[in-house]
C-alpha positions as CSV (number, residue, x, y, z in Angstrom):
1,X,128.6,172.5,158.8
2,X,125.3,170.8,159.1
3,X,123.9,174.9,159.2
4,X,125.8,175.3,156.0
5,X,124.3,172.8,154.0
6,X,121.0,173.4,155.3
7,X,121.7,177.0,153.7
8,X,122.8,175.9,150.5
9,X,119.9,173.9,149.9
10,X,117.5,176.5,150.2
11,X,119.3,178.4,148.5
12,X,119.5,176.8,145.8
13,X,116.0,176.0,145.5
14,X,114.7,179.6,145.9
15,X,117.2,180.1,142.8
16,X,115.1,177.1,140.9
17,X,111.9,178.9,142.0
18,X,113.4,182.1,139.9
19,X,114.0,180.5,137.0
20,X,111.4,178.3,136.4
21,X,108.8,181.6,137.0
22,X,110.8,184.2,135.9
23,X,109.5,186.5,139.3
24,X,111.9,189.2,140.7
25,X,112.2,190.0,144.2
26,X,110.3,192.6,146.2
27,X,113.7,194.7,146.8
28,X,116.8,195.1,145.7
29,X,119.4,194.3,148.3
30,X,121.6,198.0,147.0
31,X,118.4,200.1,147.4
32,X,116.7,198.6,150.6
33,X,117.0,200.8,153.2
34,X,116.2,198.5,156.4
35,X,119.1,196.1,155.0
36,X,122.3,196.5,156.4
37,X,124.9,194.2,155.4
38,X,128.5,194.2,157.7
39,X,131.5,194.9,156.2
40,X,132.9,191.6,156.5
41,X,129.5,190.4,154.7
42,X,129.7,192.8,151.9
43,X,133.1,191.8,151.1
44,X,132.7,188.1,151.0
45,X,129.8,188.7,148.4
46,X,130.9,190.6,145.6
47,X,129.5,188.1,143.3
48,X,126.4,189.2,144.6
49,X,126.9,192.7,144.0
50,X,128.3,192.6,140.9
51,X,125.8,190.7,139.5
52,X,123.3,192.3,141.1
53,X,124.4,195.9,139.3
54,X,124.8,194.6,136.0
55,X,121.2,193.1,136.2
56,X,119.9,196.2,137.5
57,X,121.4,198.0,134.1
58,X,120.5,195.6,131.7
59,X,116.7,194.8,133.1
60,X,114.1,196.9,134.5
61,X,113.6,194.3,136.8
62,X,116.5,192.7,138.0
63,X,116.3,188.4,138.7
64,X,117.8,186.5,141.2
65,X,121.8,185.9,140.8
66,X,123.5,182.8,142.3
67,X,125.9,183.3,145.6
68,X,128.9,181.9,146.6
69,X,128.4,180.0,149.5
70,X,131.6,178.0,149.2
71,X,133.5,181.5,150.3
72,X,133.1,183.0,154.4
73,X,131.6,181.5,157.2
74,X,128.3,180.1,158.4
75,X,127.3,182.4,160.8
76,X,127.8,185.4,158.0
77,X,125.5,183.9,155.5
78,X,123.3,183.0,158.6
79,X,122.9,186.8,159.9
80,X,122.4,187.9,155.8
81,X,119.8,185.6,155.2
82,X,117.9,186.3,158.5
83,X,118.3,190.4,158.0
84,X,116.3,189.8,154.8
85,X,114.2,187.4,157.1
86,X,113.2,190.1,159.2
87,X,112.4,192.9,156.3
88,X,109.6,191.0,155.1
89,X,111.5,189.8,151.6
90,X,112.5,185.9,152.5
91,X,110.7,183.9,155.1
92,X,113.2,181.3,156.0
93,X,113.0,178.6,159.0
94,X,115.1,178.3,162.1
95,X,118.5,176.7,161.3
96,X,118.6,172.8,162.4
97,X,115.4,172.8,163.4
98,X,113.2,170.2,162.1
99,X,109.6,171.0,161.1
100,X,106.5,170.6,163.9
101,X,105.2,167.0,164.3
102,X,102.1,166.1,165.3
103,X,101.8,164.8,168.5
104,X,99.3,162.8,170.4
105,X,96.6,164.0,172.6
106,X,98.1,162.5,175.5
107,X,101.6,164.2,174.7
108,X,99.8,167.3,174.3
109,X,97.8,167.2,177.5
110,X,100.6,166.3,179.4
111,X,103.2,169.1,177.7
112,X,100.2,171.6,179.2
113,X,99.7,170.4,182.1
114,X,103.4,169.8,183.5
115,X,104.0,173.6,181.9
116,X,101.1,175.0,183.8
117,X,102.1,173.5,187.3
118,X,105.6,174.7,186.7
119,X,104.8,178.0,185.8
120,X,101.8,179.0,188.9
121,X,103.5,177.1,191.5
122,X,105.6,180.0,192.9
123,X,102.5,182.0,192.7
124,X,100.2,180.0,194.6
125,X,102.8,178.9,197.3
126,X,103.0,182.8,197.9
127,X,99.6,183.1,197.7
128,X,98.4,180.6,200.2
129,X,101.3,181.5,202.8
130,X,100.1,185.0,203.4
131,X,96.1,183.6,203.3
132,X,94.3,184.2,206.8
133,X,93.9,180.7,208.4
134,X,90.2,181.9,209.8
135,X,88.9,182.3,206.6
136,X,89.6,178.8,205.1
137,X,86.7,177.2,207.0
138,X,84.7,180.1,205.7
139,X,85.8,179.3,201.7
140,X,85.9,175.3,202.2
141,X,81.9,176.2,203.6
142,X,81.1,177.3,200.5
143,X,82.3,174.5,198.2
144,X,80.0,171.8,196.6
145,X,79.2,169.0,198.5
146,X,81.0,166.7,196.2
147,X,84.0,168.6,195.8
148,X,84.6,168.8,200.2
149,X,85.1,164.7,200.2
150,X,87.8,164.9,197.7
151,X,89.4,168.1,199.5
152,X,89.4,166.3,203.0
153,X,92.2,163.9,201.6
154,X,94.8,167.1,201.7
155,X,95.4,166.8,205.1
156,X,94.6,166.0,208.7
157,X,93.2,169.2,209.4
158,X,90.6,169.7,206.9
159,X,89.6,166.0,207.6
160,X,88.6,166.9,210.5
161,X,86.7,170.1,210.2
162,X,83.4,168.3,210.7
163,X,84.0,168.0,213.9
164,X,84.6,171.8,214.1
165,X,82.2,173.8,216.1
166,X,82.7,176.8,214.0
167,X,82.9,175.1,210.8
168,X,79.3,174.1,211.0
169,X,78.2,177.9,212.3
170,X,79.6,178.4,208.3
171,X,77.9,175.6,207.0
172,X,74.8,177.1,208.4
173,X,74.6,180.4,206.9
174,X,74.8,179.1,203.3
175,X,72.0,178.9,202.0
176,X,70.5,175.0,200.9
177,X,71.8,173.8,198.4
178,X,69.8,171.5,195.7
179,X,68.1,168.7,197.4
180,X,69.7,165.2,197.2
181,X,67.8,162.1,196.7
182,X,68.4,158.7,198.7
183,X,67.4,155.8,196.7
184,X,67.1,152.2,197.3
185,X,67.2,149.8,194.1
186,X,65.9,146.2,193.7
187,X,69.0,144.8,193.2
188,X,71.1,145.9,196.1
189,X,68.4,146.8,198.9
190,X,71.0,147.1,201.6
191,X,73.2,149.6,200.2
192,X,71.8,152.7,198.8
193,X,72.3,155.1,196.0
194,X,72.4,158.9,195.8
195,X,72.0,161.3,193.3
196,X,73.3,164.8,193.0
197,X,71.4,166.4,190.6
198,X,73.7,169.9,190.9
199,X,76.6,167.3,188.9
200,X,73.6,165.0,187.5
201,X,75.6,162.4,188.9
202,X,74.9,159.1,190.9
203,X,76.7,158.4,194.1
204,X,77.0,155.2,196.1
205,X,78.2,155.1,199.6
206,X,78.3,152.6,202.2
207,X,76.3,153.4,205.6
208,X,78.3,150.3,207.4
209,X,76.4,151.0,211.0
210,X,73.5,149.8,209.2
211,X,72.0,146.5,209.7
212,X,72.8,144.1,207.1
213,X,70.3,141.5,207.6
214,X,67.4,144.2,207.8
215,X,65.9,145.5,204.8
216,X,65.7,148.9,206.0
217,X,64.2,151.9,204.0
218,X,64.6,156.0,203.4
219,X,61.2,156.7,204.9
220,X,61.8,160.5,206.0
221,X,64.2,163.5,206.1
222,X,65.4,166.8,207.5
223,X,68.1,169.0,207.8
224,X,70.7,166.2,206.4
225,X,69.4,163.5,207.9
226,X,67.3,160.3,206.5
227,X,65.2,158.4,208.8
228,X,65.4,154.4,208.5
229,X,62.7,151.9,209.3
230,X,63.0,148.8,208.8
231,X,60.7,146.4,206.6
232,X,58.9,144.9,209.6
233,X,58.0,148.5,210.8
234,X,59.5,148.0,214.0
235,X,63.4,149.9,214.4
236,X,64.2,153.4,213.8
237,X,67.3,154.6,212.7
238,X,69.0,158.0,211.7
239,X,72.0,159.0,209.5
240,X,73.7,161.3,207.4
241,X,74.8,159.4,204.9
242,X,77.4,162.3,203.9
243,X,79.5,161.9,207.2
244,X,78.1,158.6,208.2
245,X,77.0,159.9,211.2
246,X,74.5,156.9,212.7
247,X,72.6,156.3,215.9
248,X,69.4,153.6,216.2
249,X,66.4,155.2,218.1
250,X,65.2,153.4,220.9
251,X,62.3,150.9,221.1
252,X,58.7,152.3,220.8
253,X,56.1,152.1,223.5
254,X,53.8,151.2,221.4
255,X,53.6,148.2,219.8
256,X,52.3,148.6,216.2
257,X,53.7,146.2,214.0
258,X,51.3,147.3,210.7
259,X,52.3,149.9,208.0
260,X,52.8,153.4,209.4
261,X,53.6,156.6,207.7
262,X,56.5,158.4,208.9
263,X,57.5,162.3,209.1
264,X,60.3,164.6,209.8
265,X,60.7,168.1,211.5
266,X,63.6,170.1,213.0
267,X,63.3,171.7,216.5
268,X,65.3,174.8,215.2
269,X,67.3,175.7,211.7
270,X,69.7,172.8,212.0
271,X,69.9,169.7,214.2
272,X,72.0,171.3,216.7
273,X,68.7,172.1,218.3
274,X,67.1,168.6,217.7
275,X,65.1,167.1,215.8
276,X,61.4,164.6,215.9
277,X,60.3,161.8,214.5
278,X,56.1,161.0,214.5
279,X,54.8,157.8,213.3
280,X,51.1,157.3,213.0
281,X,49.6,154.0,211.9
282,X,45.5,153.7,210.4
283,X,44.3,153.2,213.2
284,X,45.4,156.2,215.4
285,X,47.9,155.1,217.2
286,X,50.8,157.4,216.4
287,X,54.2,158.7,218.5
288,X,56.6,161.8,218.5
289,X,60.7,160.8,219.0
290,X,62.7,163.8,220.3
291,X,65.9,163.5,220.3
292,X,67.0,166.1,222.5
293,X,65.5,163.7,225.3
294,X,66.4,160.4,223.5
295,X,63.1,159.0,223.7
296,X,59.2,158.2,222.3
297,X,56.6,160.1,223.8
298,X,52.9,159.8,223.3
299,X,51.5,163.2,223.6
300,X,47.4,161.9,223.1
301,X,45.0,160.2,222.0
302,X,43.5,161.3,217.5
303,X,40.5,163.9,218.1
304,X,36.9,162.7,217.3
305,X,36.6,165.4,214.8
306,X,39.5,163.1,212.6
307,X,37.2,160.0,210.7
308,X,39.2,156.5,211.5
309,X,40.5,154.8,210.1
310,X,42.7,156.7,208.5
311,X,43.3,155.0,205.6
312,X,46.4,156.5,205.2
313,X,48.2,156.4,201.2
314,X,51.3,155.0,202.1
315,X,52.4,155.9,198.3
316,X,52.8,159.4,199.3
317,X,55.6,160.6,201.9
318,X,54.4,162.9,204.7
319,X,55.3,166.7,203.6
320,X,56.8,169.2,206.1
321,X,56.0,173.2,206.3
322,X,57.4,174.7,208.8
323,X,56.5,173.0,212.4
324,X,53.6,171.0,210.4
325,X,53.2,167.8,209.0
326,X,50.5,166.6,206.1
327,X,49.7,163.2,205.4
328,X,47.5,161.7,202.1
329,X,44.4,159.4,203.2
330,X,41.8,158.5,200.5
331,X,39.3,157.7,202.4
332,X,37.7,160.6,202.7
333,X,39.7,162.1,199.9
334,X,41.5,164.4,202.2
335,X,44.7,165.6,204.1
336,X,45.4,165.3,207.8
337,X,48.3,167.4,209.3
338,X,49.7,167.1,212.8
339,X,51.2,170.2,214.5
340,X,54.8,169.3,216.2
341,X,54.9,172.0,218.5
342,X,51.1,172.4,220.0
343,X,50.5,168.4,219.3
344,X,47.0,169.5,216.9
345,X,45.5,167.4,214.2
346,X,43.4,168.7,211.8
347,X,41.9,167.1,209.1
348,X,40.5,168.7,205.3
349,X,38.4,167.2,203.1
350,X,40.0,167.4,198.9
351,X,38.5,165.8,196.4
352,X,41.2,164.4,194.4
353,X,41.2,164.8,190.5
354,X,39.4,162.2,188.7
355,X,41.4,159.7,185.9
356,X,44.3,160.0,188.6
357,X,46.4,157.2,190.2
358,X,50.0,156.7,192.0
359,X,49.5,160.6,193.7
360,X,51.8,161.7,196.2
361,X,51.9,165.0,198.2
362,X,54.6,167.2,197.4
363,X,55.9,171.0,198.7
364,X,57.4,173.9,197.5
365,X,58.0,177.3,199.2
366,X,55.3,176.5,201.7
367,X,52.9,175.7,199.0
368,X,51.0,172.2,198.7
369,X,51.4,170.5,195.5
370,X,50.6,167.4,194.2
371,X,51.9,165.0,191.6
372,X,50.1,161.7,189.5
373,X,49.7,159.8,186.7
374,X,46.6,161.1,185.1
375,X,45.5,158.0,182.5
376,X,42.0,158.6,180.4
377,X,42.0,155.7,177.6
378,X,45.0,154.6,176.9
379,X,47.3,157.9,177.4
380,X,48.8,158.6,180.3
381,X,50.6,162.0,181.4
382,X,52.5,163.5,185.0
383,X,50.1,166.0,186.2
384,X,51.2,168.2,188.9
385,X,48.4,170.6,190.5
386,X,48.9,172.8,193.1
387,X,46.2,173.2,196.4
388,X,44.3,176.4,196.7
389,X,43.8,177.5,200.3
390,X,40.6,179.8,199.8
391,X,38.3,176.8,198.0
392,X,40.6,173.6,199.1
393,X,40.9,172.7,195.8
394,X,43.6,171.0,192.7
395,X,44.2,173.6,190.3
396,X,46.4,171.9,187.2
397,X,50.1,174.3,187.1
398,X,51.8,171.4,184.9
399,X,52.3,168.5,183.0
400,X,55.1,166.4,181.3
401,X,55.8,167.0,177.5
402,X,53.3,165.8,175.2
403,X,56.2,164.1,173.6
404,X,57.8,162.4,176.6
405,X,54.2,161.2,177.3
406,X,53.8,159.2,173.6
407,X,56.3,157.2,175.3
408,X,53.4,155.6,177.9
409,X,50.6,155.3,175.0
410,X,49.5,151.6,176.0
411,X,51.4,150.4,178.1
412,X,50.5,149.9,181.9
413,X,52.6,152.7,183.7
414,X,53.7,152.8,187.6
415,X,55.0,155.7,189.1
416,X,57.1,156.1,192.5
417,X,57.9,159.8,193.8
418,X,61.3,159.4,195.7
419,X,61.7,163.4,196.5
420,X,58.9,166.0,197.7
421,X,61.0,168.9,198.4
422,X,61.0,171.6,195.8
423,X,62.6,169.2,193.2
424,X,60.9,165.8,192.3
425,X,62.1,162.4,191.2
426,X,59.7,160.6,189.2
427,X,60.2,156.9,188.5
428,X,58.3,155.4,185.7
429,X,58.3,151.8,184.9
430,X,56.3,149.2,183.3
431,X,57.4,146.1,181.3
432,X,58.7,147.5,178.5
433,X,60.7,150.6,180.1
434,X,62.3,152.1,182.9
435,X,62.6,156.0,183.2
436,X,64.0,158.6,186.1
437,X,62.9,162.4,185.5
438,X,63.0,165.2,187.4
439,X,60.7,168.2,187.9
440,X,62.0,171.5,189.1
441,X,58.3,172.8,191.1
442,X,60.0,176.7,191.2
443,X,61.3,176.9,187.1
444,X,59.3,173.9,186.3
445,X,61.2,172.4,184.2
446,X,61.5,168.9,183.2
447,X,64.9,166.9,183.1
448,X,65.7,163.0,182.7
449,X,68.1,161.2,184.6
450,X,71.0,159.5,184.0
451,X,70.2,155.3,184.5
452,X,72.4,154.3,188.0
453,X,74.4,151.5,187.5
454,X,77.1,150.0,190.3
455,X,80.4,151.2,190.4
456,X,82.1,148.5,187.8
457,X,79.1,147.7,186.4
458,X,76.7,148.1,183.5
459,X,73.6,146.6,184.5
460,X,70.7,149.5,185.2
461,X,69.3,150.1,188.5
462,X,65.7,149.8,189.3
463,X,64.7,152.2,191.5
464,X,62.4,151.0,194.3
465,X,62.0,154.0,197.3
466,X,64.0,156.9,198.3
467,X,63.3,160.1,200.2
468,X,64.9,163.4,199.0
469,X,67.1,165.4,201.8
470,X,69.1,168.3,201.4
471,X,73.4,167.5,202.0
472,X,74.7,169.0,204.7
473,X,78.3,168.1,206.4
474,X,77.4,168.5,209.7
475,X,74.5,166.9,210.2
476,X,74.4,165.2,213.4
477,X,71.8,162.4,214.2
């Protein structure tokens, strides 16, 4: 009954519309040819018809009549008013159906999301029953680095794929991803921060074997792992802060307590073949870890030929290319380099650019860059030049947007280079600001970073050191 009066009503109103406009319909119900009314319907509604033919005599064109709706049932008036429905002549809603609400976001997001699981479940349960088993380590290889940690929670056996032998011959043949960058701010020195900039997102693990009454710091990297030394130069220690993978490197023979620079260099293409570890302090002194033996080594003494001191620019991290490490000194203006497999120094004179301060070495495809704040007046602009290997020269490639520099016009400007490999992280501070950008060497392009801030927090970071190292799985120190 509820149908019935729903049907009168509009009814009755599309009757009101007729009258007050005077409009006639598109067809007559005796001449359409796509209307069929049943028998039973044509002989409940001869007021309809009659009306309807003496209309059609008197007027050209014939008006709406009224129908008796008191006389048959529901469902006949139903089918007759959805048969005109359907030829295009009355457009009529659903029977007891209430018009579409609005509903929230959440309610909407939810509807869609419940319908979607509902409806690809069956599919992807007989998907991933017939799917090869030696092929999953192959796919899960080739997912982002971030996106692995939250697929190891699925089950017991993709948690422990990185202890799988073959899982990391997959990890191995694809190709280096973006390098990370391992950062240590002010505020928290003894837990660090890392930043993917793939996701431009900031990352904070917890390295528990490290000491916790040591300041340590990211001095060095390769193939996954960062190498630790502590503030009082006198402990090593390696780790992967992806799998936490830790071990603290034995004591030196040496005893050199004063600042020493620090590089990096695999024995092979991953450190399933090893790795070393040289220190070398100002005065010459320096020592190769390998840790396929487990142990310091001092393969000489520095050739005359290299000027001591070394007067080493601890500022810059040592840059690796291929078997061969380069350090900064500045005085001579120069570059030494130390070869790791025939134990050779060498040492090359550079003048470096006038106007410049806060440089650091830098590397790219096997080509030597370098990266500082170039200040004449008071403007100041991130110059990047690149070293030519006929004339041993800076040639200018780059430099920061005129209009990110406005930013520095005055103001007394420090700058920290916590990543050397292919993709830089600037840090810029002074009083008045604190800014993290990144320079692509390859597209050179120019990007800032998001501030880091602690997980529940909103204060901003300061960045103090870092290293950048490129994420791999399984990295083993």
């Amino acid at each position: 009954m509820e149908g019935l009066a729903m049907l009168r009503q509009l009814i009755g109103q599309l009757q009101e519309l007729v009258e007050v406009y005077g409009s006639h319909p598109h067809y007559h119900l005796q001449q359409h040819h796509h209307l069929h009314l049943q028998p039973s319907l044509q002989f409940q509604l001869p007021l309809l018809n009659h009306h309807s033919q003496q209309q059609h005599q008197q007027h050209q064109h014939p008006r709406w009549c009224p129908i008796n709706v008191d006389e048959g049932s529901p469902d006949d008036y139903y089918s007759f008013m959805m048969a005109a429905g359907k030829s295009g002549s009355l457009k009529m809603l659903e029977p007891c159906k209430p018009p579409p609400t609005k509903r929230s976001r959440k309610e909407r997001t939810r509807g869609k999301s419940s319908g979607t699981t509902n409806a690809t479940e069956p599919m992807e349960q007989h998907i991933w029953k017939d799917f090869p088993e030696d092929l999953y380590e192959v796919v899960i290889a080739r997912l982002p680095i971030a996106t692995f940690f939250r697929f190891r929670t699925v089950c017991r056996k993709w948690n422990s794929l990185l202890d799988s032998e073959s899982f990391s011959q997959h990890c191995a043949e694809v190709p280096q991803a973006t390098p990370w960058f391992y950062t240590i701010t002010h505020e928290n020195v003894n837990s660090g921060a890392m930043y993917d900039p793939s996701l431009k997102k900031w990352h904070h693990p917890t390295i528990s074997s490290l000491p916790t009454k040591l300041i340590v710091l990211p001095v060095a990297s390769a193939g996954g792992l960062v190498c630790f030394l502590d503030i009082g130069n006198r402990n090593f220690y390696v780790c992967n802060p992806l799998n936490q993978s830790f071990k603290e490197l034995p004591a030196r023979s040496v005893k050199v307590w004063s600042r020493v620079a620090v590089g990096m260099t695999l024995n092979g293409s991953s450190t399933s073949e090893g790795y070393k570890i040289l220190w070398v302090g100002c005065d010459g002194e320096y020592e190769v870890y390998d840790s396929v033996r487990n142990s310091w080594i001092r393969p000489g003494i520095m050739p005359s030929s290299v000027k001591l001191p070394l007067s080493l620019n601890f500022r810059s991290q040592a840059v690796s290319i291929d078997d061969t490490l380069y350090f900064m000194r500045s005085d001579p203006e120069g570059i030494v380099s130390y070869d790791m497999v025939t134990g050779i120094w060498k040492q090359f004179i550079i003048p470096t650019p006038l106007h410049l301060t806060d440089h650091t070495l830098a590397e790219c495809g096997g080509r030597i860059m370098l990266v500082g704040l170039l200040t004449k007046n008071a403007a100041t602009c991130v110059c990047i030049w690149e070293l030519q290997k006929m004339t041993l020269l800076w040639k200018e490639v780059d430099r920061m947007p005129n209009i990110w520099c406005l930013e520095f016009y005055g103001k007394h400007v420090r700058m920290t280079c916590l990543g050397n490999k292919g993709l830089l992280m600037l840090s810029l501070r002074s009083r008045q600001m604190n800014r993290l950008v990144t320079y692509n060497v390859s597209s050179r392009e120019w990007l800032k970073v998001p501030g880091c801030v602690v997980p529940h927090g909103r204060k901003r970071q300061w960045i103090a050191c870092g290293t950048a190292f490129y994420p791999c799985l399984t990295a083993v120190a």
